[in-house]
C-alpha positions in Angstrom: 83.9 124.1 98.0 85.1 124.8 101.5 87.5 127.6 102.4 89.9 125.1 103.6 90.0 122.8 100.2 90.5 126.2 98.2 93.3 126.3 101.0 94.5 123.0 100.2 94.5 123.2 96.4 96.2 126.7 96.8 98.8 125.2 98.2 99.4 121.9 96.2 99.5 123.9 93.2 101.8 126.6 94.2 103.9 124.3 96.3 104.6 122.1 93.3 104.3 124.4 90.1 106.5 126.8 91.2 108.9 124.4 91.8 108.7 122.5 88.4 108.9 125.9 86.6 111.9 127.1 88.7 113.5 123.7 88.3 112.8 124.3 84.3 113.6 127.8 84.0 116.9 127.3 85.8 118.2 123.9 84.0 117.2 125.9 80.6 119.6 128.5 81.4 122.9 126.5 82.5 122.0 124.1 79.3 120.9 121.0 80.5 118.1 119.2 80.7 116.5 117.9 83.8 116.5 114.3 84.8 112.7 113.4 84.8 113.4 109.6 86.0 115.7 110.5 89.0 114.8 108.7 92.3 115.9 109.8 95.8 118.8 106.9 95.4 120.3 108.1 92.6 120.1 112.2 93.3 122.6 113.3 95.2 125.2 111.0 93.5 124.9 112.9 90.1 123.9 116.0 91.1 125.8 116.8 94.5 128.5 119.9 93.7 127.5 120.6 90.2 125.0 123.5 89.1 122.3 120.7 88.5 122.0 120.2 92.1 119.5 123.0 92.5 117.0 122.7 89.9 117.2 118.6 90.5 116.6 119.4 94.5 113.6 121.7 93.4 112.1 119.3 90.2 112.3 116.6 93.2 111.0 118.1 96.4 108.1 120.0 94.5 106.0 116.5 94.0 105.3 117.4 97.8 102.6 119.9 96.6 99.7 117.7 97.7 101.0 116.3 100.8 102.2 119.4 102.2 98.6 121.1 101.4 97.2 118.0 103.5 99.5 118.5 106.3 98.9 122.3 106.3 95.0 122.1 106.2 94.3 118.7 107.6 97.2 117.0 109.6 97.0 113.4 109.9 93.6 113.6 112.1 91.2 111.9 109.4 93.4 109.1 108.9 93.5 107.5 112.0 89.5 108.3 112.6 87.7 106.9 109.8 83.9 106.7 110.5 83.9 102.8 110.0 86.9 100.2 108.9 87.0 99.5 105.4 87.0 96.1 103.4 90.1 94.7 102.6 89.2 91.6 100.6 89.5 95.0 98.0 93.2 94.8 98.9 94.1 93.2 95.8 93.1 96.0 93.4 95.9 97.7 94.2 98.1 95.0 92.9 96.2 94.1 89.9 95.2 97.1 88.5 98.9 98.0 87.5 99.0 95.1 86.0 96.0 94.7 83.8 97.0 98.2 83.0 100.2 97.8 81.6 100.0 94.1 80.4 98.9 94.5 76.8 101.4 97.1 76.4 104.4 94.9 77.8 102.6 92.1 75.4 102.6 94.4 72.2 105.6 95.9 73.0 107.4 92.1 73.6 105.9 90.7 70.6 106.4 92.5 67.9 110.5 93.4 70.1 109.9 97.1 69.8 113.3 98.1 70.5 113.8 95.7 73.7 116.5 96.9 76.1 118.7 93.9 76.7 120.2 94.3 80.3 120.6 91.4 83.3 117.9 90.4 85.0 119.2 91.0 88.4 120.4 94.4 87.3 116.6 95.2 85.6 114.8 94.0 88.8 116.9 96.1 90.9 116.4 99.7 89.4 112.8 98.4 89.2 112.6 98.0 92.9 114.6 101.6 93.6 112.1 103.3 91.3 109.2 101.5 93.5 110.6 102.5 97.0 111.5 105.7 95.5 108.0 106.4 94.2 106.7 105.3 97.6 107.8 108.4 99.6 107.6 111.1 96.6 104.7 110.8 94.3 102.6 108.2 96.1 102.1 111.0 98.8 100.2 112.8 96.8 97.5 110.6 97.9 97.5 112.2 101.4 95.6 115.3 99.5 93.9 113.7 96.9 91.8 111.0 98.7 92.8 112.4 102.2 91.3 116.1 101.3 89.8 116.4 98.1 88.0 113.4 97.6 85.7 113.8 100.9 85.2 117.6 100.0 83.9 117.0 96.5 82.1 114.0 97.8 80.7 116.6 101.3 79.4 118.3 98.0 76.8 115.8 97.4 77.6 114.8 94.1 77.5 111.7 92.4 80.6 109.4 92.4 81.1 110.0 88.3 81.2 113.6 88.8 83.5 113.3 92.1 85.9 111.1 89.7 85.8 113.5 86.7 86.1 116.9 88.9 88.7 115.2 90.8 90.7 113.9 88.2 90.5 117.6 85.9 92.3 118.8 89.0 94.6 116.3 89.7 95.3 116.1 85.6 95.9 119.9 85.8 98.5 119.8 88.6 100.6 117.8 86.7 100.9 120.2 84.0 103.5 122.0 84.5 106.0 118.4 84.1 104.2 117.1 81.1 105.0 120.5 79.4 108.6 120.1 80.5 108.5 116.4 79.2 106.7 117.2 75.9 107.6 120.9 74.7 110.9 120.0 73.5 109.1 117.5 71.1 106.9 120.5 69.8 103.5 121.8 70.0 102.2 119.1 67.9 103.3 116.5 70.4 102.4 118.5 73.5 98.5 119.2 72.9 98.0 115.4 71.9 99.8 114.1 75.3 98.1 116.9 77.4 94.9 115.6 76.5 95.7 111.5 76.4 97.5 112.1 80.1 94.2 114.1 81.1 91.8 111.3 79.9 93.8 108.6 81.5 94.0 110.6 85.0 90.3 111.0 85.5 89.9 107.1 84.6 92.6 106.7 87.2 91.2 109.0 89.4 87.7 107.0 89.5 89.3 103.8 90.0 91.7 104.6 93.2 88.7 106.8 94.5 86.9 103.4 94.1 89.9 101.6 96.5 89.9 104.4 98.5 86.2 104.4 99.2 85.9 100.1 99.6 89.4 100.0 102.2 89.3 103.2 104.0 93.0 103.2 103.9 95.0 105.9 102.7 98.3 103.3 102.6 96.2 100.9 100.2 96.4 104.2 97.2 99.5 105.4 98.3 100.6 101.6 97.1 98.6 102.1 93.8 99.6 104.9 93.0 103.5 103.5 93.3 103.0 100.7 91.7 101.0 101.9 88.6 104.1 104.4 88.4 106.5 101.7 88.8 104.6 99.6 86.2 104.5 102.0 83.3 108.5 103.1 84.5 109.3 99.3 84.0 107.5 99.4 80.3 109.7 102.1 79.0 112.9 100.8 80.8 112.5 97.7 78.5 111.4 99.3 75.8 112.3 103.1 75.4 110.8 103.6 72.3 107.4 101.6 72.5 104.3 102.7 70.8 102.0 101.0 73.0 101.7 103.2 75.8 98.6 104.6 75.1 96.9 101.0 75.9 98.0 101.4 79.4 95.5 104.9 79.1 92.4 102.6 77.5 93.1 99.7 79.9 92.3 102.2 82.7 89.2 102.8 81.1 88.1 99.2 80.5 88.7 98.8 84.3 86.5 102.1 84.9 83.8 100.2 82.8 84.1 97.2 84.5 83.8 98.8 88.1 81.1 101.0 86.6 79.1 98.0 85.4 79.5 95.3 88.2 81.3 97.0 91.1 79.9 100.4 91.6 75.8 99.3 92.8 77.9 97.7 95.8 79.4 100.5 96.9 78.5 102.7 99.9 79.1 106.0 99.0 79.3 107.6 102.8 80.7 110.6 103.8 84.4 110.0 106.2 84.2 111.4 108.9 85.7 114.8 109.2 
């Protein structure tokens, strides 16, 4: 691996762990607990003047990890000089994926009316939508260094796209850490190891499908919408339905669509280095 992805993944990981521990460590100590859902629309409402404010501001800005390690390393110079354009009849992955994801969740969880949340339609749609814009410009960024820096580095490394997808999602499961812990600990150990390794095993299927858009578009923007939109998706699930079981068929769905690229997808693709 090149000096300047150890650089990269240096600074994701110190960028955004430190400040998801700090966030924890301080909210722990004033007695609260952090907001793990709050968007950029709702922050400084509830937080502005009250000793929340600065573990919030940290827990929020340290999602930057990735995209700051891409602007530090790589700037925006291999976006805008891709080697050859990409196919956009692919396009409409990124819209159905989330979907096919979640869908026999939302089914499940409407069917058998696990604990439905019964709010207005207008109301639902429109924290929906703030959760989507917000996810645009915090965690869909992340792309920026995943595909923008990792993905071609692993891929410079002549390896296979399976092994690419796996490496790639171990690290990109690991950086997220730190926030699962937060999310889970308080639950206990015995809910924490399980959910560590179920979040790990969906993120490496997810990680082989957006590579996959990422490699059939050539367009960074096309992910960055995935990965907003898959957020968005499984945010909406548990808005409706706080206490569903069904989550975890949003983590095998990923993997039937990993199968199904695997099986009738991946022979058509050309696996070529982007330019650097």
């Amino acid at each position: 691996m090149k000096k300047v992805t150890k650089i990269y993944l240096g600074i994701a990981f110190i960028w955004t762990w430190s400040g998801w521990i700090l966030a924890g460590l301080i909210s722990h100590m004033n007695g609260f607990d952090l907001n793990l859902e709050s968007t950029i629309f709702n922050f400084w409402s509830e937080t502005w003047g009250s000793n929340k404010f600065l573990p919030q501001l940290l827990f929020a800005f340290a999602v930057y990890g990735p995209f700051m390690g891409f602007i530090l390393t790589t700037g925006f110079k291999k976006l805008w000089h891709l080697r050859k354009k990409g196919n956009l009849s692919y396009g409409w992955y990124v819209l159905i994926v989330p979907i096919i994801s979640v869908f026999p969740a939302f089914l499940m969880s409407w069917t058998t009316k696990v604990n439905l949340t019964y709010v207005s339609f207008s109301s639902t749609m429109l924290t929906i939508l703030l959760y989507f814009l917000s996810n645009l410009i915090t965690s869909g960024t992340e792309e920026f260094g995943w595909r923008g820096v990792l993905y071609p580095a692993l891929k410079a490394q002549g390896l296979s796209f399976w092994d690419v997808a796996w490496k790639g999602g171990f690290i990109w499961a690991i950086w997220h850490y730190p926030l699962l812990i937060l999310m889970y600990l308080p639950l206990g150990v015995v809910v924490l190891v399980p959910s560590l390794i179920g979040f790990t095993a969906s993120i490496v299927a997810m990680n082989y499908i957006t590579n996959f858009i990422y490699e059939k578009t050539q367009k960074i923007f096309a992910v960055v919408l995935l990965h907003a939109l898959n957020n968005t998706m499984s945010f909406a699930l548990i808005l409706l339905f706080p206490k569903t079981p069904y989550t975890v068929f949003s983590s095998l769905m990923a993997w039937v669509i990993v199968w199904w690229l695997e099986k009738y997808q991946l022979k058509n693709l050309d696996f070529s280095l982007l330019e650097d």
